[in-house]
C-alpha positions as CSV (number, residue, x, y, z in Angstrom):
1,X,30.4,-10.7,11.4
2,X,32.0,-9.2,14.2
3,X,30.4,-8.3,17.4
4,X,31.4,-4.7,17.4
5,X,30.5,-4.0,13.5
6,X,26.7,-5.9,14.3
7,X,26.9,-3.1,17.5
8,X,28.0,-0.2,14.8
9,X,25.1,-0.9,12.7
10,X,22.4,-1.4,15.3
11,X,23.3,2.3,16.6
12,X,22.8,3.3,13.1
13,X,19.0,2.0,11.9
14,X,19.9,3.5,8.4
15,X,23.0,1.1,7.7
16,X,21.3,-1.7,9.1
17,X,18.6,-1.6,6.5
18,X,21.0,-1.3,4.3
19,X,23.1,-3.8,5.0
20,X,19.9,-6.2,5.2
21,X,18.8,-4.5,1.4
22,X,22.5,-5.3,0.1
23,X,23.7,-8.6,1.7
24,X,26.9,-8.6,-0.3
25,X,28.1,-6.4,2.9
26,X,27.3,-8.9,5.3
27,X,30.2,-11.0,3.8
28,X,32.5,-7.9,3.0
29,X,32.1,-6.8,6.4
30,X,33.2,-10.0,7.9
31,X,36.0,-10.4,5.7
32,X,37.4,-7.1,6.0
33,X,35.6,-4.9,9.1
34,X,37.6,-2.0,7.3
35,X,35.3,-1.5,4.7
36,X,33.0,0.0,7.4
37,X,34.0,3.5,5.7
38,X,33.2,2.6,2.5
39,X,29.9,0.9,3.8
40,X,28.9,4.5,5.4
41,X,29.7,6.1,1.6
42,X,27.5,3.6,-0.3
43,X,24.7,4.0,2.3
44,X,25.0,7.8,2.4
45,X,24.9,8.0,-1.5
46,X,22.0,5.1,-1.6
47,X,19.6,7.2,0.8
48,X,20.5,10.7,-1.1
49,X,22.7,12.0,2.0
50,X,25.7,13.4,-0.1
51,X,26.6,17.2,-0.9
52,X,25.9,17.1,-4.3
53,X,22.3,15.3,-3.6
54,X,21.5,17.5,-1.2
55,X,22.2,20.7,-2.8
56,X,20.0,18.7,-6.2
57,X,16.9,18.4,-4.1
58,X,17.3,22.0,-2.5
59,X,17.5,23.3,-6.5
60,X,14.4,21.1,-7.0
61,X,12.6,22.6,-3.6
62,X,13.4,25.9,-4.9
63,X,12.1,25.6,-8.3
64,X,8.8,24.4,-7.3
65,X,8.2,27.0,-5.2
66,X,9.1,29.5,-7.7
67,X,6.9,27.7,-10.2
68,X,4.0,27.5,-7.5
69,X,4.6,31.5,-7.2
70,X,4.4,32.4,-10.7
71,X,1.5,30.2,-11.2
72,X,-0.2,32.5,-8.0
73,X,1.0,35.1,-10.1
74,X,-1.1,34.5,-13.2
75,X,-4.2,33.6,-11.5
76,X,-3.9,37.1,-9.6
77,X,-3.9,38.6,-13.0
């Protein structure tokens, strides 16, 4: 692997672990260092870091507070 893609990852603990969780990058990276992008994607959707996941878990957050509110609710009653 490259000495600047090894630098890349150790400024970014995240990828690193991912990298070491997925080895198939170790060789994709040192066959084609472009595929650093696509490493960043895989990582970001592996660790739940993208829009859509995101905006899933803030629709879960807000559903269990509203369930936690309504059961207050009923035990006010």
């Amino acid at each position: 692997m490259r000495q600047e893609i090894y630098q890349r990852l150790q400024h970014r603990e995240e990828l690193l672990r991912f990298v070491r969780l997925h080895p198939v990058w170790y060789r994709t990276l040192a066959r084609d260092p472009s595929t650093f992008t696509e490493l960043e994607k895989q990582a970001n959707y592996f660790y739940g870091k993208t829009v859509p996941q995101r905006i899933g878990q803030f629709g879960d957050q807000l559903s269990m507070v509203n369930m936690l509110i309504q059961m207050a609710r009923a035990m006010r009653d």
